[in-house]
C-alpha positions as CSV (number, residue, x, y, z in Angstrom):
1,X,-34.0,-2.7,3.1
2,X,-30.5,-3.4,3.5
3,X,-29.7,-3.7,7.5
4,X,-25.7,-4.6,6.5
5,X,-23.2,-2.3,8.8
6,X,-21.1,0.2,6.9
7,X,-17.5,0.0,8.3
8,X,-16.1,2.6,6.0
9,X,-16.3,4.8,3.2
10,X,-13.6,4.6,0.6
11,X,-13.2,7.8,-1.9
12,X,-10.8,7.4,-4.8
13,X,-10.0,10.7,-6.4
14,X,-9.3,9.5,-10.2
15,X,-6.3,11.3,-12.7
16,X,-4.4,11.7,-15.8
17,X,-0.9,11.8,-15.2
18,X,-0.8,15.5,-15.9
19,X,-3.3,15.7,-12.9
20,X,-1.5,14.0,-10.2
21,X,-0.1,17.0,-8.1
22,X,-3.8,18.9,-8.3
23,X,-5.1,15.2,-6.8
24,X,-2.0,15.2,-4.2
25,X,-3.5,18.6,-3.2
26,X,-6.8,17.9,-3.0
27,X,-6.0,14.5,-0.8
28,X,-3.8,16.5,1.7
29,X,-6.3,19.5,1.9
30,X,-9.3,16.3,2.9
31,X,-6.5,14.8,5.3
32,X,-5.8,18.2,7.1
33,X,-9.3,18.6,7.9
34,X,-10.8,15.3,8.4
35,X,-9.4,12.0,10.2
36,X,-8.6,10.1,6.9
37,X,-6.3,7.6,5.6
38,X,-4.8,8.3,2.1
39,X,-3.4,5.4,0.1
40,X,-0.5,5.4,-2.8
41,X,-1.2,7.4,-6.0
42,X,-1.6,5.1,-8.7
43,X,-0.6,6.0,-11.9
44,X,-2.4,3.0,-13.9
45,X,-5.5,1.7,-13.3
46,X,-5.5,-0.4,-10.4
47,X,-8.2,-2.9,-9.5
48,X,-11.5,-2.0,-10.4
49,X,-10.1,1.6,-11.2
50,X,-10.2,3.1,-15.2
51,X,-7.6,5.0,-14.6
52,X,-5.0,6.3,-11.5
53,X,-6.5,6.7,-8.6
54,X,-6.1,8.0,-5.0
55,X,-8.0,6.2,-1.3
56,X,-9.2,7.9,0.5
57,X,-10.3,6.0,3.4
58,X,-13.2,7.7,5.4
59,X,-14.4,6.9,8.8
60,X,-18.3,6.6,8.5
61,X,-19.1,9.3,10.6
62,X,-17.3,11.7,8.4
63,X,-18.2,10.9,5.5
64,X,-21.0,13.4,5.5
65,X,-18.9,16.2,6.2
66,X,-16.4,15.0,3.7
67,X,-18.8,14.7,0.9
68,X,-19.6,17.9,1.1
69,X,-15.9,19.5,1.1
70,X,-15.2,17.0,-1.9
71,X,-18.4,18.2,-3.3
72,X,-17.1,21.8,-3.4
73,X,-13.6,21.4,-3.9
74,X,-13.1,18.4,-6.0
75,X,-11.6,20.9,-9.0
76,X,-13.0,19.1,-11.8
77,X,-11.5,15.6,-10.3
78,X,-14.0,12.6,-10.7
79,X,-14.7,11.2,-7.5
80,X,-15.9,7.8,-7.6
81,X,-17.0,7.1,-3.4
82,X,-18.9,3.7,-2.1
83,X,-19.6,1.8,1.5
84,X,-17.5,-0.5,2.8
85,X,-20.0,-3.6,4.1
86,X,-17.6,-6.4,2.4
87,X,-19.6,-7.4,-0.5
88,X,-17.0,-6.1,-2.7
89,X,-19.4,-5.9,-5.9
90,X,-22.6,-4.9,-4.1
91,X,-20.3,-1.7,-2.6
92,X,-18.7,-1.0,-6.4
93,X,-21.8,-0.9,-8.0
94,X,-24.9,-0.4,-6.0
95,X,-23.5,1.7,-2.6
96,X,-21.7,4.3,-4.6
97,X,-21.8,8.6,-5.2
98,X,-19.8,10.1,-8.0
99,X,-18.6,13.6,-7.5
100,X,-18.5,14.7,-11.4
101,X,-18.6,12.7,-14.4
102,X,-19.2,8.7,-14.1
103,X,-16.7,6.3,-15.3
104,X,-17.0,2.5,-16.1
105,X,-15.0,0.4,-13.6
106,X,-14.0,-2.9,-14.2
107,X,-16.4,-5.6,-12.4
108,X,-14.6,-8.7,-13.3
109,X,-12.2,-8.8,-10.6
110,X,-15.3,-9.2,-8.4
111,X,-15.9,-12.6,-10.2
């Protein structure tokens, strides 16, 4: 069992360029109903990220009730969401939900 204390959530709401105002809409609609933090859109993949990609950063005890609005109104957005504990690669690849298809992130930042 894993007893490590979960600080945050992070979402990131992955795009195509051609995407990027359905993802701005989905972001704002999360941040009007729940106390989130959204980061800069990304056009290019940006650390572990395939492709752009939005943060949204959830408190934990929102999370559930985030999940599930993400869950119904993600629009056919991939949603790739893990823990926060600070093991960077532990969070990335073993404390994560995807909301749609999975996509391969890139692990060797992590070293």
């Amino acid at each position: 069992m894993n007893d490590s204390p979960i600080r945050d959530f992070h979402a990131h709401i992955y795009y195509d360029p051609e995407d990027v105002e359905r993802a701005k809409q989905l972001a704002a609609a999360v941040q009007a109903r729940f106390p989130v933090a959204v980061g800069h859109f990304h056009l290019r993949p940006v650390g572990p990220h395939p492709r752009g990609s939005v943060q949204l950063t959830v408190p934990t005890p929102s999370f559930g009730d985030v999940a599930q609005f993400l869950a119904l109104n993600r629009e056919g957005l991939t949603i790739f969401a893990h823990a926060e504990t600070g093991n960077d690669l532990a969070d990335h690849t073993q404390h994560v939900i995807w909301f749609g298809e999975s996509e391969e992130l890139d692990l060797s930042i992590f070293g």
